[in-house]
N, C-alpha and C positions, 0 to 999 in steps of 0.2 A: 549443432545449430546454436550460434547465439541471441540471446535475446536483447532484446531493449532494458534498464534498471526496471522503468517499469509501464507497466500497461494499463489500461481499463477497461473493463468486461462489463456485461450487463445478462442479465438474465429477465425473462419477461415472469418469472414467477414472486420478482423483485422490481414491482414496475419502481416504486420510489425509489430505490439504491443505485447510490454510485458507487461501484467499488474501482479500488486501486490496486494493484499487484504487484509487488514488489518483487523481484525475481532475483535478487541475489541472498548471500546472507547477512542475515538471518531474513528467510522468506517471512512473508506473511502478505495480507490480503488486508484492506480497508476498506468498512461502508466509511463513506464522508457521510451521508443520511446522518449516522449516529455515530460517529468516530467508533465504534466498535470494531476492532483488529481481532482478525484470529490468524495465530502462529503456525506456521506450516513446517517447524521443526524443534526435533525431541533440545531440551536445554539440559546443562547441568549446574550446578553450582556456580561454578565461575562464566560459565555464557551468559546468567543471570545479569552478574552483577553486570558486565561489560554493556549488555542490553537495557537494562536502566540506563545508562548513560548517554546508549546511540540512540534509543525506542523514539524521542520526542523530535528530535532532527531527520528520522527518516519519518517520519508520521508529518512533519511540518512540510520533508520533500513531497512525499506524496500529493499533499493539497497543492504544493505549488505549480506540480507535474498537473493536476487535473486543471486547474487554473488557465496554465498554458495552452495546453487542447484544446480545451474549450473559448479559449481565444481567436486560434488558429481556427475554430470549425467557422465562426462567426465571419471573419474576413469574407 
């Protein structure tokens, strides 16, 4: 199955969080709530550094992916 780059999820034990899901690599998960990301895969030395570099353009796609939907619900 493929998926979409990425998703949004909600959990009702998280009534205030919007998370984002990023499903390729390098996975991770985004509250927008609190910008807080957690990684959903082991790094090494050099996935670091590479990651510092993509971290802030897929964290800025993120917002802009949730932006969009929530545009879209609003129509």
């Amino acid at each position: 199955m493929e998926f979409p780059k990425y998703l949004l999820a909600d959990n009702t034990d998280y009534p205030e969080a919007i998370f984002v899901v990023h499903t390729q690599f390098p996975r991770f998960i985004i509250n927008l709530q609190d910008d807080e990301v957690e990684w959903l895969e082991d790094f090494d030395a050099h996935d670091e550094e590479e990651l510092e570099s993509e971290a802030e353009t897929l964290i800025e796609e993120a917002s802009a992916f949730y932006d969009r939907e929530v545009e879209r619900y609003q129509d």
